[in-house]
N, C-alpha and C positions, 0 to 999 in steps of 0.2 A: 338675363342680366340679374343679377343679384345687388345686395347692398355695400357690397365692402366698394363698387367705384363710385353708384350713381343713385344710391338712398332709394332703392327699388322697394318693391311691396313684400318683396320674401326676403328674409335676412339668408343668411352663408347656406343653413342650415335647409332652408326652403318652408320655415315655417311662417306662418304668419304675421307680421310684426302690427303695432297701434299705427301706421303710417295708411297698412294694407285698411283695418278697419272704420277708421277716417275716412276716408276712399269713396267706399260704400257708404256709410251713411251719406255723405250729400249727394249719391248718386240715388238712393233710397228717398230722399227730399223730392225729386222729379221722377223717377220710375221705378213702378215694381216688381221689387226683388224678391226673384225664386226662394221657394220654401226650402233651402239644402241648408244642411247644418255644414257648417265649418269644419274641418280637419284640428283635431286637438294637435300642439307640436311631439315632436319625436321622442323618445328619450332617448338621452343620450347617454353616450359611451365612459361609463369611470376609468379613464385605466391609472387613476394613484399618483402617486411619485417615481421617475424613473432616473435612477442615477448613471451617470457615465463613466463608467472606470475608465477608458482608454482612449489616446487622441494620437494626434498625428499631425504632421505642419502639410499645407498644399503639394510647396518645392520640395520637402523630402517625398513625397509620393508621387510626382509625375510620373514616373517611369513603371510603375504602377498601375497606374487609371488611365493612361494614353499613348496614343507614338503620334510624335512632332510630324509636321505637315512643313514643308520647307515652301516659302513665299516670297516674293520680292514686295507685296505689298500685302496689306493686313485683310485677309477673306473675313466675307459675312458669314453670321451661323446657316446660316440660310443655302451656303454654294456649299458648305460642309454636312449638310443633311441633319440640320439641328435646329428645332423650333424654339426651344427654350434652355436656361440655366445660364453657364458661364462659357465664356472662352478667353484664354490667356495667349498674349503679344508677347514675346520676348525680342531682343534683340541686345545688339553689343554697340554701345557709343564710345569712341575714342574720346579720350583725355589730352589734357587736362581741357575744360572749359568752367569759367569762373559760375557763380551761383547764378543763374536766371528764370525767367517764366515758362513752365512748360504749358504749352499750349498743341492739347490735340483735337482733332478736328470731329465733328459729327459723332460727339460719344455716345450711343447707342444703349444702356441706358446711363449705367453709373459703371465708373472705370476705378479700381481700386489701385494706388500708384507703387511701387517697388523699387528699389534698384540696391541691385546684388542683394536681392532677398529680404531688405529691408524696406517695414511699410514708410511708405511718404507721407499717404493722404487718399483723399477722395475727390473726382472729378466727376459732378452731373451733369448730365444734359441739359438742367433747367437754368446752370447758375452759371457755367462755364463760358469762359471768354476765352477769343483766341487773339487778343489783340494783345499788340504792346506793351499795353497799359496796364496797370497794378491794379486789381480789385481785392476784395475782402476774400474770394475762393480762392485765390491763384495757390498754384504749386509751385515753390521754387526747387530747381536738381541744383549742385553742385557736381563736376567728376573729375576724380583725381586723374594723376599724371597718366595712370596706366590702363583708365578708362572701367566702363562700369558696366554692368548689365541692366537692362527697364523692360521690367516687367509689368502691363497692363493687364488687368484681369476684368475682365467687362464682363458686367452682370446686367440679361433680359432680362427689365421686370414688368414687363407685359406688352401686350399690342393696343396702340391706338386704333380706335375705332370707328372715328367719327373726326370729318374734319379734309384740310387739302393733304393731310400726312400720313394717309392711311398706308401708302406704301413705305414700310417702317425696320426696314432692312439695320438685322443687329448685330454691330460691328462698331469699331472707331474708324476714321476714314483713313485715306492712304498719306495723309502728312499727318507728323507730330515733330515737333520744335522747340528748340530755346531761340531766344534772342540771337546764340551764335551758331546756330546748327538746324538741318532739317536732318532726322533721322527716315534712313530710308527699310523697308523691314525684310524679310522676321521668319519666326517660326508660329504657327497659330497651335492652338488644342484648345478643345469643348469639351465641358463638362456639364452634365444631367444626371439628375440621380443614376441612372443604369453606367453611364458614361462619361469621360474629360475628351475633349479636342485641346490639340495642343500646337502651336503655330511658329516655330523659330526658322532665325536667318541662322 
């Protein structure tokens, strides 16, 4: 384990941090410490400034990075043979329904919100309610007469490790809602650096 989750004794890098050194000394207080000398840190890698000439939007590139997985409900990355990165929800909700709370279930880690290609918002795991009620995260949809597309794009940003919730299956769950609608789904696709999965009804 490292320092970027749990303030370990080797930082990213695996060199030594003042955490590690501390350490040893009050261990050096009650017993004695081998005569080894320390590992000096690594040096590291310069590589400069890198600039990006060229971009691309997600949705113009599906068809590109992935082929659609046709689902009635929203698959883990996990049943799609994908430990990490993203995976995109699409589906098609009928109109009209006036503006309400969407609420999706068990979002798996953080869910980026769309509809017809335009971003909404952000949905976490940590802060997200599926209740009726109005909080400070909520999302609100609107969809016109002739209905809309909702695209969910859930992003693994890691495994827990410790805890009753080690089995941490990454996915949003099989309900997502407004107040006047359960949306049933979809199409899935994952993406990993090498890869996208991609998930539509």
């Amino acid at each position: 384990m490292t320092s970027y989750d749990y303030h370990a004794l080797l930082n990213e890098s695996s060199d030594i941090t003042e955490k590690y050194l501390a350490i040893r000394d009050v261990i050096g207080r009650y017993a004695e410490l081998p005569d080894l000398s320390l590992p000096e840190a690594e040096e590291k890698l310069q590589v400069g400034q890198i600039q990006l000439i060229e971009h691309t939007t997600l949705f113009k590139s599906l068809s590109r990075l992935t082929t659609p997985v046709e689902s009635p409900y929203p698959v883990t990355m996990e049943k799609l043979g994908q430990d990490y990165g993203f995976i995109l929800y699409e589906t098609h909700i009928a109109g009209p329904l006036e503006k309400s709370k969407l609420a999706v279930q068990h979002v798996r880690d953080r869910a980026l919100i769309f509809l017809d290609g335009i971003y909404q918002g952000v949905i976490d795991r940590n802060t997200h309610d599926i209740s009726y009620q109005s909080t400070d995260h909520d999302l609100f949809l609107e969809i016109p007469e002739g209905g809309a597309k909702l695209s969910i794009l859930v992003e693994n940003m890691g495994r827990i490790n410790y805890g009753w919730n080690l089995k941490d299956p990454k996915r949003h769950n099989r309900r997502c809602t407004t107040r006047a609608a359960i949306f049933i789904w979809m199409e899935d696709s994952h993406l990993t650096i090498e890869r996208f999965v991609y998930i539509a009804r």
